[in-house]
C-alpha positions in Angstrom: 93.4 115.0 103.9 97.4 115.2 102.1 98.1 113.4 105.7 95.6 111.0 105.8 96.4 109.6 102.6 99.8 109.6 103.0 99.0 107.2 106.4 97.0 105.1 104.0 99.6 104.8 101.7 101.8 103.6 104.1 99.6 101.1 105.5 98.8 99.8 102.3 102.6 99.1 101.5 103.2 97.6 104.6 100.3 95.5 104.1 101.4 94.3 100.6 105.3 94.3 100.9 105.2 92.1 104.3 103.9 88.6 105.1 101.1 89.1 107.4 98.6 86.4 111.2 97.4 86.7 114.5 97.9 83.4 116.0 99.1 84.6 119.4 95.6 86.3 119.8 91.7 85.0 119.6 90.0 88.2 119.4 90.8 91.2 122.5 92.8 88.4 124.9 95.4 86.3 124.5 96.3 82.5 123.8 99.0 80.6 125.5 100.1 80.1 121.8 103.7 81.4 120.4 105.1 81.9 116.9 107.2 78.9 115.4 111.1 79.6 115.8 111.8 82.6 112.6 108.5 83.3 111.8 106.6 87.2 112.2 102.7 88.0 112.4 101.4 91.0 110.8 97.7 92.2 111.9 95.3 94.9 110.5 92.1 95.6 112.2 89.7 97.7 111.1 86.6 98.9 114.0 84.7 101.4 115.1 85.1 105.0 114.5 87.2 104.5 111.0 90.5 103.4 113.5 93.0 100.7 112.1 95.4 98.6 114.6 98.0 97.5 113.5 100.3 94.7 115.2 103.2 92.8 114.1 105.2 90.3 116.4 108.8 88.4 116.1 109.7 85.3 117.0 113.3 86.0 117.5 114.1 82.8 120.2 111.9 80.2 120.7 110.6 80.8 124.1 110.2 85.0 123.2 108.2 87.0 121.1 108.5 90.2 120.4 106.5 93.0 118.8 104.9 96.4 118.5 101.5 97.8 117.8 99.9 101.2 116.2 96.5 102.4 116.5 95.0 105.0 113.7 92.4 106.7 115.5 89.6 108.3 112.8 91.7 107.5 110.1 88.7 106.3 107.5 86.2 109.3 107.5 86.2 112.8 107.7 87.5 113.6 111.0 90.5 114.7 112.7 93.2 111.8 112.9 94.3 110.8 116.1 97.4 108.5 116.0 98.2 106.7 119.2 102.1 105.7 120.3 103.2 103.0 119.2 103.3 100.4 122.1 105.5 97.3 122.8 103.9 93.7 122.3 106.2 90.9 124.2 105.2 87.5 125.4 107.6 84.9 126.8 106.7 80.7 127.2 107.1 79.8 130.8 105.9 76.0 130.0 104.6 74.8 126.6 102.6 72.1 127.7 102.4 68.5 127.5 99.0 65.5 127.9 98.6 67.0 131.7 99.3 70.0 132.0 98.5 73.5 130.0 100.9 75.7 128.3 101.6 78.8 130.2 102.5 82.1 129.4 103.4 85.9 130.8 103.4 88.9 128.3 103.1 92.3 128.2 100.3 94.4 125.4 100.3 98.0 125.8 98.4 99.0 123.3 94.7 100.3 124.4 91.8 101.7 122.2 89.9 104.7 121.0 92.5 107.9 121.5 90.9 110.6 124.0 92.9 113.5 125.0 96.3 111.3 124.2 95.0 108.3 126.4 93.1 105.5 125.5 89.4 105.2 126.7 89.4 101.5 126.0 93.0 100.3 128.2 95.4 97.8 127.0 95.7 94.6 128.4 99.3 95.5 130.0 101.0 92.8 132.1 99.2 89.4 132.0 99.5 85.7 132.4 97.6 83.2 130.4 97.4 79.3 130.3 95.4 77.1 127.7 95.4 73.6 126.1 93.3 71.3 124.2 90.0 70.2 126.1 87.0 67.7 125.4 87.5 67.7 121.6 89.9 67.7 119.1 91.0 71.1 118.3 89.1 72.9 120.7 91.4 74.8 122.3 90.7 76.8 125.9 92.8 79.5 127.1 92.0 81.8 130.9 94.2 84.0 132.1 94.1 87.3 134.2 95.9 90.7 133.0 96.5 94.5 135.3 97.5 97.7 133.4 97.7 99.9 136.1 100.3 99.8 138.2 100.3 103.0 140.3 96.5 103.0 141.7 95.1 99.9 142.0 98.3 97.9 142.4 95.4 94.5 142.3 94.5 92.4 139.2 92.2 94.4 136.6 90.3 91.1 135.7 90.3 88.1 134.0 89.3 86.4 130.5 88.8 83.1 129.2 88.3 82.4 125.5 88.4 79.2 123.0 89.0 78.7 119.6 87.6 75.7 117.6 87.0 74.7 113.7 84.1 74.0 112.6 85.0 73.2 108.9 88.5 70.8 108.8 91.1 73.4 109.1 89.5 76.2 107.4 86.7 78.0 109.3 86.7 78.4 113.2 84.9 79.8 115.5 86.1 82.3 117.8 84.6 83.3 121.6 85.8 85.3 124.4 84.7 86.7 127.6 87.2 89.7 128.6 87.5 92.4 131.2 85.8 89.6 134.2 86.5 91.4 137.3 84.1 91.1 140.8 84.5 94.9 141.4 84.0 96.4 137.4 81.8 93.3 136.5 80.0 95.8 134.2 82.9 96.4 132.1 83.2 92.6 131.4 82.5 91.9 127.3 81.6 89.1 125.6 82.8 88.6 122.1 82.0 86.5 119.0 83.7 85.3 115.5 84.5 83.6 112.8 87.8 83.2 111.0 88.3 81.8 107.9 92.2 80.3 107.1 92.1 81.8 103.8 95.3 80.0 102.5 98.2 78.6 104.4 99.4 81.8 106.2 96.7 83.9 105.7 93.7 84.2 108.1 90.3 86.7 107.8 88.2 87.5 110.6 85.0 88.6 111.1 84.3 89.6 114.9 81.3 91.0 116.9 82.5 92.1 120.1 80.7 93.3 123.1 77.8 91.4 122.1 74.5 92.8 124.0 76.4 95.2 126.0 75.0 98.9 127.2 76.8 102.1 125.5 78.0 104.2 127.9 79.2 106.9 125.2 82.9 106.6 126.2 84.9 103.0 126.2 81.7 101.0 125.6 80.4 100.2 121.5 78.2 97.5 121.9 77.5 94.9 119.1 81.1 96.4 117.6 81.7 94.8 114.4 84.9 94.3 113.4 87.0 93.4 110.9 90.7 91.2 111.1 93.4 90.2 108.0 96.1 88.8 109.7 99.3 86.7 107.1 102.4 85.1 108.6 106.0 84.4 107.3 109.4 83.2 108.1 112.4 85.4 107.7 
């Protein structure tokens, strides 16, 4: 308990002491989108289980970000904590995009979820490559890319996602939607994802997500109908 509130505490200070969004993301998969030149992102997710993410990138150049992630497996609830190793978060802009042609982007996300026997059940993205741009209306913004983690057995592409993000209310509200984990041979394991964020003031976003909407639990990596809950806030430095 002395440990769990002591993890608490320090979440909470970094949560108040640091300027906090995740811009780079739409819900599991990620945009072609990069931080503005001196600016950090600061995430905290709360979902299943009582476990808390959380995620904060750099934009140290402007063609790299940089970052690290920390899941907190069981920490609401009475349960045994798990805590997960911190993993590395980088993304780097290959092409930023102009009228014709999408941006384009390679990155790296190593952090997975849902700790079992020090591995995750749920895998992390790991290497993948993502291009998006505006399509069909203003603001609506698509992004597809394709993403492998393992690189010692299947030595192939894992899958691929596609996702868009579009407001709904001026610049306040949006609405969020993803397809992730699209792969011919693991089609079951593909999830489809819902939300809603809400641009709460200039740098700080809430989200409100359903992901793996009318999926099949499987009792290990699958929660279906997963409701989850995202305060993101960025700043310059």
């Amino acid at each position: 308990m002395l440990k769990k509130m002591l993890y608490s505490f320090v979440v909470i200070f970094i949560f108040v002491s640091l300027s906090f969004a995740g811009r780079t993301y739409v819900i599991d998969t990620p945009n072609a989108s990069m931080l503005n030149y001196g600016s950090y992102d600061l995430v905290f997710k709360c979902f299943s289980h009582g476990n808390i993410t959380q995620k904060v990138d750099f934009e140290l150049f402007k063609i790299l970000n940089i970052g690290a992630s920390w899941e907190l497996d069981r920490l609401i609830g009475g349960k045994r904590m798990k805590v997960a190793i911190p993993a590395p978060d980088i993304k780097i802009r290959l092409y930023e995009g102009d009228m014709v042609l999408p941006g384009l982007a390679i990155g790296y996300d190593g952090q997975g979820c849902f700790i079992d026997r020090g591995n995750c059940v749920q895998r992390e993205k790991g290497l993948y490559i993502v291009m998006g741009r505006e399509l069909f209306l203003g603001g609506l913004m698509f992004n597809i890319g394709a993403n492998m983690y393992d690189f010692t057995k299947t030595k192939q592409v894992y899958g691929c996602f596609v996702n868009a993000i579009m407001p709904v209310y001026k610049e306040s509200i949006y609405l969020m939607a993803e397809y992730d984990n699209i792969s011919i041979n693991r089609l079951p394991d593909a999830r489809l994802n819902f939300g809603f964020r809400f641009a709460a003031t200039e740098g700080v976003d809430i989200d409100f997500i359903v992901r793996d909407c009318w999926g099949k639990s499987n009792h290990t990596s699958r929660v279906p109908n997963e409701r989850v809950f995202k305060i993101s806030y960025s700043g310059k430095f």
